[in-house]
N, C-alpha and C positions, 0 to 999 in steps of 0.2 A: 181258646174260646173264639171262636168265631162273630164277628160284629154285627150286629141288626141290620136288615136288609134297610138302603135306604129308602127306597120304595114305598112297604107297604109294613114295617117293623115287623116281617116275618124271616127267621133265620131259615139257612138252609138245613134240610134234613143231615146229619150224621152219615149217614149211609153214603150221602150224594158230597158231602166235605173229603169222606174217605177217599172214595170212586176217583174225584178230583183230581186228589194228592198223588195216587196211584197211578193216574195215566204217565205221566213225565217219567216214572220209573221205570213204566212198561218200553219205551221207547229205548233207555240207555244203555240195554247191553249191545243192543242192536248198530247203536252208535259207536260204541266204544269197539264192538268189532270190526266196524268199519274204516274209522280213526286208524286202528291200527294197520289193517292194512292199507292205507292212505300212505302211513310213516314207515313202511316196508318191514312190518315184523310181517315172520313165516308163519301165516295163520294156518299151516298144515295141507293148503290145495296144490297139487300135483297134476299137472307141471305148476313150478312157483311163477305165478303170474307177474310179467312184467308191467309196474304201474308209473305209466306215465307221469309226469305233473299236471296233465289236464284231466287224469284219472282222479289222483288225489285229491285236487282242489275239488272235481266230483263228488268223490266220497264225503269231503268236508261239509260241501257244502250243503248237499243230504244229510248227514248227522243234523247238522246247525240246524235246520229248516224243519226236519221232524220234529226237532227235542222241542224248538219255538212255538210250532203248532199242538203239541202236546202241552205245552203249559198254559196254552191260550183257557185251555179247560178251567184252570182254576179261576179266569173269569165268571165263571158262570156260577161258583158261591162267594165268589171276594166281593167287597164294595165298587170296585172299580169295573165289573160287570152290568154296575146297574147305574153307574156315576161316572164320569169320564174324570179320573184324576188331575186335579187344579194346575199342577204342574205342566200340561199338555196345551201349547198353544193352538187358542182358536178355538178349541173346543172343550177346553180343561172346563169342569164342576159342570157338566150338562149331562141332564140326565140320558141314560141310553134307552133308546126304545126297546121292550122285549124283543120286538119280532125280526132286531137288528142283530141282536145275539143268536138268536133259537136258529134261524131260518140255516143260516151260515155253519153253525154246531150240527144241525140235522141234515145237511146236504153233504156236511164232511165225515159224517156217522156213516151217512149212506157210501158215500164215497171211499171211505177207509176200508167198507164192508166190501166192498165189490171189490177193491184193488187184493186184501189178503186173500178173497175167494180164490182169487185167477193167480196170483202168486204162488199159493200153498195149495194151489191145485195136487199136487204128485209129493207134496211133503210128507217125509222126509228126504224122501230124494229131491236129491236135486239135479236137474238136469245141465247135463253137459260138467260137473266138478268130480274129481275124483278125490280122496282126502291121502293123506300119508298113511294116517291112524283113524281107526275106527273113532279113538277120543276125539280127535279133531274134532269128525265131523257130529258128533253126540256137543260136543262145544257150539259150533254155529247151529243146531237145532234148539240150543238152549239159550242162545242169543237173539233165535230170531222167532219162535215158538212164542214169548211175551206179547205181541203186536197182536196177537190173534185176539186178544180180550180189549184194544183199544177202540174197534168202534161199539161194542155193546156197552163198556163204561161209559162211553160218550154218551151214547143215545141216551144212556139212562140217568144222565147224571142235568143233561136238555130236557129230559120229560119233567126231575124234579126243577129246573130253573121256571121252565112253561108254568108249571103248576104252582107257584110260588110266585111268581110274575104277572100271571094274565088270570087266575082266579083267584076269586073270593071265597 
């Protein structure tokens, strides 16, 4: 059950709690393929790529950084979206201004959208990798395929926070 907004006692829609929960999932295979090639397992590309430790700490540290910014979402139907948590110095139990949350969720909506456009431009190919096996590379399409639905759940998950927030 999701807790009364503190704001204005209006809960978030279902749809937009879903949406929420769903971003952070959308992010992790994406991760976890990465991760592993971080840790040198043979994710299948040919030549097997030599990964530095400035690579992997790379890799990691894009997993870490997507998966964080993916869960920021559940900000936007948690209490702690609309409350800054008591526990957080300087600023714990104050309230958050909508347009502190939205502005930031919708510039990184828009943001999200333009980076997978220019990414997945030519997907599923991918330029410049070759794979061992066709599975492989049906593996990283399925790895990284998920991401294409993170900025439209965002946006929409921002339009129910807005509309929940700043109208009556």
């Amino acid at each position: 059950m999701v807790p009364l907004s503190v704001h204005d006692g209006r809960r978030p829609p279902r749809w937009a709690v879903a949406a929420a929960h769903t971003v952070p999932l959308l992010t992790l295979p994406s991760g976890l393929w990465r991760l592993a090639l971080a840790a040198g397992v043979d994710v299948g590309i040919r030549p097997v790529p030599v990964v530095t430790v400035a690579d992997a700490i790379s890799f990691v540290a894009l997993s870490v950084l997507c998966e964080g910014l993916a869960l920021l979402t559940l900000g936007l139907v948690r209490p702690w979206g609309e409350r800054v948590p008591r526990w957080l110095p300087l600023l714990g139990g104050r309230r958050v201004t909508p347009f502190a949350a939205i502005v930031p969720a919708a510039l990184g909506s828009v943001a999200l959208a333009l980076i997978w456009a220019y990414a997945f431009r030519a997907f599923p190919d991918i330029e410049g990798l070759r794979f061992a096996e066709p599975a492989r590379h049906v593996l990283v399409v399925a790895c990284y395929l998920p991401l294409l639905l993170w900025a439209p759940l965002l946006a929409a998950v921002t339009w129910a926070y807005y509309l929940r927030r700043c109208r009556y």
